[in-house]
N, C-alpha and C positions, 0 to 999 in steps of 0.2 A: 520516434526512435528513443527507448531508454538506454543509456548505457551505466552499468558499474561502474563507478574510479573509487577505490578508496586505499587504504593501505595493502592490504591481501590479497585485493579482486582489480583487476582493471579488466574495460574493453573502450575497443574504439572500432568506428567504420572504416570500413575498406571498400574500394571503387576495384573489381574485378579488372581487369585490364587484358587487353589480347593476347600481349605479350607471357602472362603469367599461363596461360592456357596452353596445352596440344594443339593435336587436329581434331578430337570430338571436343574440343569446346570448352573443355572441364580443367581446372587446373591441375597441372603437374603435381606432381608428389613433392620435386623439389623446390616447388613454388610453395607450396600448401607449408614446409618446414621452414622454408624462406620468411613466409607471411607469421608462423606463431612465432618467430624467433624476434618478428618485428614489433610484434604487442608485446613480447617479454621487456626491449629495448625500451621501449614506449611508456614500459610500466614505471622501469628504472629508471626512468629521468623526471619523470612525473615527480620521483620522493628525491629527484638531486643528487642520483646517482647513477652518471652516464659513463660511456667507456671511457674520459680521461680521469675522472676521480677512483674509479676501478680500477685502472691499470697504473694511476700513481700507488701502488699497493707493488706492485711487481708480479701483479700475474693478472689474470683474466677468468671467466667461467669458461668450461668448457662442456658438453653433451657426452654422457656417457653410453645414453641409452634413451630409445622410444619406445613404447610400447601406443598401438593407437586403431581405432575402427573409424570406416567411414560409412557412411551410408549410403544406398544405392545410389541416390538421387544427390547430383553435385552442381555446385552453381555455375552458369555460364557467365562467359565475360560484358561487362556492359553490367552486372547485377551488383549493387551494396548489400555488402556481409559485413559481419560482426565477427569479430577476431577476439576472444576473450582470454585470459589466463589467470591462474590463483595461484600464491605461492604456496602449496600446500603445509610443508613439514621441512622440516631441516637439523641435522645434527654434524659432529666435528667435521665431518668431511664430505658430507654430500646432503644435497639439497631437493626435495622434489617440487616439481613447476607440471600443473594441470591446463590442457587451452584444451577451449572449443570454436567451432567454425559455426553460425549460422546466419538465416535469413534476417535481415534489417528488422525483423517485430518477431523475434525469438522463437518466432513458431515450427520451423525445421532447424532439426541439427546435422549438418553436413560433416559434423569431424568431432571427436574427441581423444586426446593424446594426453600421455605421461611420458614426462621427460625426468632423468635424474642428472644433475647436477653437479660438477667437482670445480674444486679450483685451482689451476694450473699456474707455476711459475714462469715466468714469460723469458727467463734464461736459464733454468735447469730443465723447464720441459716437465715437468714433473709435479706430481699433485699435492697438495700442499691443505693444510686445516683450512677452513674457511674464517676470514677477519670477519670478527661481530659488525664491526659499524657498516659492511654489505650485504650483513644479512637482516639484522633485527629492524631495519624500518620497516620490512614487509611485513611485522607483527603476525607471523605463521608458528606454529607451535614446536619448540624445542621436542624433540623424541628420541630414546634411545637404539631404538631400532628405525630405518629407513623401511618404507614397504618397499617389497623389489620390485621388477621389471619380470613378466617371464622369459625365459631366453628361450635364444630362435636354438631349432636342434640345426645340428653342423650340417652341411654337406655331403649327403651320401655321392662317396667318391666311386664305390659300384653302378651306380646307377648313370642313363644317359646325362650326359652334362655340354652345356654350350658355353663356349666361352670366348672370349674376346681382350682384349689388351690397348691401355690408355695411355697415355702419357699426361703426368700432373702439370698443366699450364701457370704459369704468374696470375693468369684472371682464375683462377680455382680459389685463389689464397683470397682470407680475408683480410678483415682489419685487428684480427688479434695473429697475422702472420703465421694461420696454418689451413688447409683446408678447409673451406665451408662446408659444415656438417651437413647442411641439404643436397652440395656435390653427388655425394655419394649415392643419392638414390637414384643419378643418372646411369652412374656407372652400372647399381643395382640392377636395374629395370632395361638398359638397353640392350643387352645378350639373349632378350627374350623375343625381340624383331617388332615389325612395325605392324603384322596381321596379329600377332597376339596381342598386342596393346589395346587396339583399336575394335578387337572383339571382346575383350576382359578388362572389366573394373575390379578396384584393388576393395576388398572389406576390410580387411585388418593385416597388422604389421606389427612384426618385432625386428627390433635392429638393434645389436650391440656393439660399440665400435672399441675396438682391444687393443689397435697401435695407431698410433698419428704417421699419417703418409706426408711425403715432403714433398718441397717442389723439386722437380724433373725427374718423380723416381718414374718406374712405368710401374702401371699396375695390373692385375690379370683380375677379372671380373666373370667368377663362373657359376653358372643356375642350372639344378637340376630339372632336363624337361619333364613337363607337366604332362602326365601317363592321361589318357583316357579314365574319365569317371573320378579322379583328382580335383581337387581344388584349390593347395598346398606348394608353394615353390619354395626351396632353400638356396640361399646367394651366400658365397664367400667372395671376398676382396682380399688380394694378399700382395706383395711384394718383398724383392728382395729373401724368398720362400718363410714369410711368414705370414700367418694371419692378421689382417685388419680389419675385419669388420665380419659380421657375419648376422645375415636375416631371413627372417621366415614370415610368407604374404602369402595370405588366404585372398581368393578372387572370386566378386560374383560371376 
């Protein structure tokens, strides 16, 4: 097994686990964002910058946005994968971070995603220029434009829609004391039941997240059904009647 470590590029292995998996065997969606968020962490302490040197700064990273495809074929539990990420680009206020998912000898690639990057004030809440000394160890190249994310189209609120309603738990919350940004593809993906899951795998995903949800709001989780001869879902997350989140998943 080779792996990457150097400034830009890290990977490391990962032991599948049962817990991280469904019932077909394949890991979760919010397992799979669990898992790259864990080789971004992994990366960042590698160069001696872990969440207490970060967050002595007075804020945190936070995930603005995915954009990501999978490929048919996903690993089951009990299988060593490769979790890799590159910091790719970064400018004043946002940062882009590339991961992929494959087999232990590089030879299938089960995931690859873009994530954009901000950096959040950890008591205004609010997003803030990114400090050099957490960005330039990863030697990723300064640019004036960020490439974007495409975004997910909204919610056709005419068409049939299924919806369902959560309440935000203390175990939702991370360790930067707000939602964990892989949460959300629970809520995403559960209004769609447990026969369409388990007959539909996910190809690609865009998900934009537009308000931070708090602990004990409720939130309403609603997807438009998937018409015959479709292969296109759109999910909104909203609470408090505003929008939080909103994503668009293509299925094989």
């Amino acid at each position: 097994m080779e792996l990457k470590q150097e400034k830009q590029t890290y990977e490391m292995p990962h032991l599948l686990t049962y817990y991280e998996c469904d019932e077909t065997g394949h890991p979760s969606m919010s397992m799979l964002l669990s898992m790259i968020s864990m080789a971004s962490d992994e990366h960042s302490m590698a160069l001696g910058m872990g969440i207490e040197k970060v967050q002595a700064t007075g804020g945190t990273w936070v995930v603005s946005g995915y954009e990501g495809q999978l490929a048919e074929q996903q690993p089951v539990f009990g299988e060593t994968i490769i979790l890799g990420t590159r910091a790719v680009a970064y400018n004043r206020f946002f940062a882009v971070r590339e991961f992929w998912i494959t087999d232990k000898e590089h030879n299938i690639e089960y995931a690859r995603i873009k994530a954009i990057f901000v950096f959040m004030n950890l008591k205004t809440r609010k997003m803030e220029s990114i400090p050099a000394a957490l960005i330039e160890l990863f030697h990723s190249p300064v640019v004036k434009r960020i490439p974007r994310l495409k975004r997910p189209q909204k919610l056709n609120e005419n068409a049939p829609i299924v919806e369902k309603d959560y309440r935000v738990r203390y175990f939702d919350l991370d360790a930067n004391h707000h939602v964990n940004n892989a949460r959300y593809f629970d809520w995403l993906l559960d209004p769609l039941g447990r026969d369409f899951l388990k007959a539909h795998r996910l190809k690609k995903f865009n998900l934009q997240y537009l308000q931070e949800v708090r602990d004990g709001e409720k939130i309403d989780s609603k997807v438009n059904k998937l018409i015959e001869g479709q292969r296109t879902t759109r999910h909104q997350i909203s609470s408090d009647n505003q929008i939080d989140a909103i994503a668009e998943i293509e299925w094989y």
